[in-house]
C-alpha positions as CSV (number, residue, x, y, z in Angstrom):
1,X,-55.8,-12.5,71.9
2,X,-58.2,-14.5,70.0
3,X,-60.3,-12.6,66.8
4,X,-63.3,-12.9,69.2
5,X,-61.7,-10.5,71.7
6,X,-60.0,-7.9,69.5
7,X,-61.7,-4.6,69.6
8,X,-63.8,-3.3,67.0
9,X,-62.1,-0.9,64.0
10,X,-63.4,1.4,61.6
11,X,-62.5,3.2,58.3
12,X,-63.0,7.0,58.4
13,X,-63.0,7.9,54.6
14,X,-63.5,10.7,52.9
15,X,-64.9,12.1,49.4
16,X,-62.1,13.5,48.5
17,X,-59.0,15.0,49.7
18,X,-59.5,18.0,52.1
19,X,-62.9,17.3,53.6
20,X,-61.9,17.3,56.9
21,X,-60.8,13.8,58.0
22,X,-58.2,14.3,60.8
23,X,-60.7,16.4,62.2
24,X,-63.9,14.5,62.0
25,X,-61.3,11.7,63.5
26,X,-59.7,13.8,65.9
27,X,-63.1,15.4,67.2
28,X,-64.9,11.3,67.4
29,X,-61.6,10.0,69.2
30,X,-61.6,12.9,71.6
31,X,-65.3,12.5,72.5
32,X,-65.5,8.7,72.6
33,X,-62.5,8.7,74.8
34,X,-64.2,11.5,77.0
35,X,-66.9,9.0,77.0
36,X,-65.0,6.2,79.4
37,X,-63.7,4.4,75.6
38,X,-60.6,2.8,75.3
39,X,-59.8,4.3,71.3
40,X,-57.1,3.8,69.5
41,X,-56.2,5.6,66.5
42,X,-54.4,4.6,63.2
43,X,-53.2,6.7,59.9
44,X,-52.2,3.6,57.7
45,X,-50.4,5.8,55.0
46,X,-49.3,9.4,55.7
47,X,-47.7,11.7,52.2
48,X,-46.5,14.7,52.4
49,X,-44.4,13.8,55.5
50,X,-41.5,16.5,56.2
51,X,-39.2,15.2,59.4
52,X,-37.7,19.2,59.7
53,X,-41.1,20.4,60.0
54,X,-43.1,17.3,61.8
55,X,-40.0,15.9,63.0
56,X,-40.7,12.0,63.8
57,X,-45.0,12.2,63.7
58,X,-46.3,13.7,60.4
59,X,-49.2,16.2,61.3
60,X,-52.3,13.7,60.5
61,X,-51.0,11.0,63.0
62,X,-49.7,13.1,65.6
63,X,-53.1,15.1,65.7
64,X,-55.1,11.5,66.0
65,X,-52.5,10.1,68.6
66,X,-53.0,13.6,70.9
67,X,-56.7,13.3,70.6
68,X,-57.1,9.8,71.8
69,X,-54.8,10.1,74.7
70,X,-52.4,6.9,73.1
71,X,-49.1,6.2,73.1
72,X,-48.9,3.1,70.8
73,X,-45.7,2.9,69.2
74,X,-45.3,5.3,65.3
75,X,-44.8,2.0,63.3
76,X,-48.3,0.7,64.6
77,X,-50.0,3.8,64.1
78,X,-48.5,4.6,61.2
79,X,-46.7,1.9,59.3
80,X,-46.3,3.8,56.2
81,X,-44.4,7.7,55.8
82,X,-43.6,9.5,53.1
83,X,-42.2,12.6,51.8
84,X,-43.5,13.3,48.8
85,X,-47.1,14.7,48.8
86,X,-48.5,12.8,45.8
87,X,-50.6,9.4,46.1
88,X,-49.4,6.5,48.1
89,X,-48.9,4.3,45.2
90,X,-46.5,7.1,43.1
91,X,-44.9,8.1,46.8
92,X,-43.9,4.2,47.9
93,X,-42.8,3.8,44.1
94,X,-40.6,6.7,44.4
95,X,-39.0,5.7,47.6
96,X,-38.6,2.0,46.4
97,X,-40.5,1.1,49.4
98,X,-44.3,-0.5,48.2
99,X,-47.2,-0.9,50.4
100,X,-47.8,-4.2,51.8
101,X,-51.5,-5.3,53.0
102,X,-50.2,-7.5,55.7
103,X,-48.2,-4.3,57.2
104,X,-50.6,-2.6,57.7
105,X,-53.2,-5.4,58.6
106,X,-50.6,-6.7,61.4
107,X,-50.2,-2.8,62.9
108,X,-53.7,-2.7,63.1
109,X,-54.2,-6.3,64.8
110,X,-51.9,-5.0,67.7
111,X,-53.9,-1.7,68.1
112,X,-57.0,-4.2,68.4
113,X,-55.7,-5.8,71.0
114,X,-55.4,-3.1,73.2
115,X,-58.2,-0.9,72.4
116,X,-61.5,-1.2,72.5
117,X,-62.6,0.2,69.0
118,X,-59.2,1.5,66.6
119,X,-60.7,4.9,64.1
120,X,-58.3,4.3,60.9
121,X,-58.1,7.8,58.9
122,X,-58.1,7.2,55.3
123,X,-56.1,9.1,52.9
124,X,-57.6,11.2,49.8
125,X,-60.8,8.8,48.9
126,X,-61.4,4.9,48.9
127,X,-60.1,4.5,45.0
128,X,-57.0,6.0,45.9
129,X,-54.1,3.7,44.8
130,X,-52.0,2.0,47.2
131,X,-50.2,-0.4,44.7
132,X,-51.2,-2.0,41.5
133,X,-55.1,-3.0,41.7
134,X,-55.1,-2.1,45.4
135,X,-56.9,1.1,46.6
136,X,-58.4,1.9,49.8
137,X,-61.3,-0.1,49.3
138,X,-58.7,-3.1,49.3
139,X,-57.5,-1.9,52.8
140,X,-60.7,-2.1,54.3
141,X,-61.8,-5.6,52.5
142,X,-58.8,-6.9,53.7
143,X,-59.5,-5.7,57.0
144,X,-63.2,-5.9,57.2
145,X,-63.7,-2.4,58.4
146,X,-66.8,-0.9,57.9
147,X,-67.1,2.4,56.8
148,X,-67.6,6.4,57.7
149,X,-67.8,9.0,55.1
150,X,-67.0,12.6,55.5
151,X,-68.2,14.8,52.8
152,X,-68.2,18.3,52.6
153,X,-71.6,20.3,53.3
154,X,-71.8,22.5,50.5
155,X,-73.2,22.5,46.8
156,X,-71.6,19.4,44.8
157,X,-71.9,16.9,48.0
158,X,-74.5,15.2,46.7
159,X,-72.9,13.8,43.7
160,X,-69.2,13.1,45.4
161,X,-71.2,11.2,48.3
162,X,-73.5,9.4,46.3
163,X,-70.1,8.3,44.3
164,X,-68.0,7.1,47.5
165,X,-71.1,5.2,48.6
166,X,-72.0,3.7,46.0
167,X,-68.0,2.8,45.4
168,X,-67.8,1.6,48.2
169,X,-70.8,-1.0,48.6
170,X,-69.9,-2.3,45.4
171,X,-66.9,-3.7,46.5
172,X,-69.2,-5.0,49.7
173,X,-68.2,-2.8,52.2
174,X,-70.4,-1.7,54.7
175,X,-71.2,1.9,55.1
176,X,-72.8,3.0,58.5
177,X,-73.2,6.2,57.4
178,X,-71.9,9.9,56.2
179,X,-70.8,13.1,58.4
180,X,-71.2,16.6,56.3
181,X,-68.4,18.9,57.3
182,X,-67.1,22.9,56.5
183,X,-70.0,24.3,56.9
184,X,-69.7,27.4,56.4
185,X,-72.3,30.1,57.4
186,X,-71.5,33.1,55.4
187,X,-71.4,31.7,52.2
188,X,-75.0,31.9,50.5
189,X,-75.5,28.1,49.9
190,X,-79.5,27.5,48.8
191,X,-78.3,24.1,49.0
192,X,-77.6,24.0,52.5
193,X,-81.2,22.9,53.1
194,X,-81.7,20.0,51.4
195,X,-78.3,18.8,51.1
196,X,-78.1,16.3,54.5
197,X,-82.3,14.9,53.9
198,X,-80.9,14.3,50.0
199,X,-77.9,12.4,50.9
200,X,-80.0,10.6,53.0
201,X,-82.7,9.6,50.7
202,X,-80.2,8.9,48.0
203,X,-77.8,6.8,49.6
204,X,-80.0,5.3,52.0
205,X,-78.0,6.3,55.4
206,X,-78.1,8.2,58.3
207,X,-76.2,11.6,58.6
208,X,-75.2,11.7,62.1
209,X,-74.7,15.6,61.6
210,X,-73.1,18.8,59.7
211,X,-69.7,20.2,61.2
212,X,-69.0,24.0,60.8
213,X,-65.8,25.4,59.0
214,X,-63.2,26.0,61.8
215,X,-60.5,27.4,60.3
216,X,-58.9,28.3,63.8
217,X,-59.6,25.3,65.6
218,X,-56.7,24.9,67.3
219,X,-57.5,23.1,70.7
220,X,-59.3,19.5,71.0
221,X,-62.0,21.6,73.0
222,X,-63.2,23.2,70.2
223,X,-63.0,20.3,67.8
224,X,-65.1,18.3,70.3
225,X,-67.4,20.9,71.5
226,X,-68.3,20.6,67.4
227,X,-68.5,17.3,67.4
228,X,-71.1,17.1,70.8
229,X,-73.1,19.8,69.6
230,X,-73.3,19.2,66.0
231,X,-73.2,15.5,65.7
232,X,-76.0,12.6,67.0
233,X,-72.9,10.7,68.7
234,X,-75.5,8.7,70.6
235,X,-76.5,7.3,67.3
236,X,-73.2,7.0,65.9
237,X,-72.0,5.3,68.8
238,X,-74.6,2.6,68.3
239,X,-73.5,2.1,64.5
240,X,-70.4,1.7,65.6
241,X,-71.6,-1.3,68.1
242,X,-70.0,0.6,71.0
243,X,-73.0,1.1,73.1
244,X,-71.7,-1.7,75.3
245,X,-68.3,0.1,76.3
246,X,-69.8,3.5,76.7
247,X,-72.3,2.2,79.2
248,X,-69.7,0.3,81.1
C-alpha cells in the first residue's frame, strides 16, 4: 500500500507517568470503533512486563488490543517487552536488547495498512529515553505522528502541560491538543476552575474535555461512557482528520 493510502496514526502522550494513558487510549479506541472506525492500536515499548502474571500480552497492550476489537499480531502491536519496570533505555540495556527506530516504524507501517487511523500509547512522557539521544519525541519525528496530551486535572497541571507542549513543538511536532484526566470530586481543588480555560490560553489548544478518577473502572462501558460524556469527541475526531471515516 502506497504512503498515500496508509491510515492516519497518532501519539497519545502523557505528562508524566501515571496520568491515565491506557485509559484515555482505551476509552478513544473503544468509542471511535463504536463509531463505524477501523482503529488499530499500538504500545511501541511496554516495562514492567511479568509473563507469570500477564502471561504473553503485558497489561497496557492487552487493554488497548481488547478495546479496539484487533487481533494484529503481539510483535506489531508491541515490538518491544520488557521486564524490568525502569525506562526503556536502562530496561533494553539491561536485557542486551536496544531499541531500534525502524522496528518500531516498520510495526507501525503494517498496522497502517490495515487500519484506518493506529492510537500509539506512549510510555512515561515524550523525553523519556529510548536509547542514546533518542526519546519519545524521536519516535514521533521519525514517524510524523502528531500529538495528544493527557495531563492530570488537578493543581500542578498547568506547569507539567505547559512543559510537554512546549517540549514537544520545539522539536516540531504537532500537538492537536490536551485531555485533563483523574478528576477527582471529593478532593477540594480551587484549581479545578480555571485549570482547563488556563491550559488553554497558555498553550494555545483545545481541551477536548476532563475525565473523572475511576478507580474501579473495570469494564470498556464505563471507560467509554467517560469518554462520551466527558470528552467533545466530535471535535477531537475532526483534529484527528477522521471526520471522513466516521461519516462513512
Amino acid at each position: 500500500m502506497s504512503d498515500a493510502k496508509l491510515g492516519a496514526a497518532i501519539l497519545i502522550t502523557g505528562t508524566g507517568l501515571g496520568v491515565g494513558k491506557t485509559f484515555v487510549t482505551a476509552g478513544i479506541a473503544r468509542a471511535l470503533r463504536e463509531r463505524g472506525v477501523n482503529v488499530g492500536v499500538m504500545k511501541p515499548v511496554e516495562v514492567g512486563w511479568n509473563p507469570e502474571i500477564d502471561g504473553d500480552w503485558p497489561y497496557d497492550a492487552d487493554v488497548l488490543r481488547q478495546a479496539a476489537g484487533v487481533d494484529d499480531p503481539r510483535e506489531e502491536i508491541i515490538p518491544y517487552m520488557f521486564k524490568p519496570f525502569v525506562a526503556p533505555q536502562v530496561a533494553a540495556h539491561i536485557e542486551k536488547r536496544p531499541i531500534e527506530m525502524s522496528v518500531i516504524h516498520d510495526a507501525l507501517h503494517k498496522l497502517r495498512e490495515k487500519h484506518e487511523i493506529v492510537l500509539v500509547e506512549g510510555v512515561g512522557g515524550l523525553a523519556v529515553p529510548l536509547d542514546d539521544g533518542i526519546d519519545l519525541a524521536t519516535l514521533a519525528e521519525h514517524c510524523k505522528l502528531p500529538v495528544l496530551v493527557v495531563s492530570r486535572a488537578h493543581l500542578g497541571t498547568l506547569n507539567d502541560t505547559f512543559l510537554t507542549v512546549h517540549y514537544a513543538r520545539s522539536r516540531g511536532l504537532d500537538v492537536i491538543g490536551v485531555v485533563t484526566n483523574l478528576y477527582d470530586s471529593s478532593v477540594e481543588d480551587e484549581t479545578i476552575p480555571s485549570n482547563v480555560p488556563m491550559i488553554e490560553q497558555m498553550c494555545d489548544l483545545k481541551v477536548f474535555g476532563r475525565l473523572p478518577l475511576q478507580p474501579h473502572a473495570d469494564t470498556f462501558d464505563q471507560v467509554v461512557k467517560s469518554c462520551n460524556s466527558c470528552l467533545d469527541l466530535e471535535a477531537l475526531i475532526e483534529a484527528m482528520g477522521l471526520e471522513a471515516a466516521v461519516q462513512d
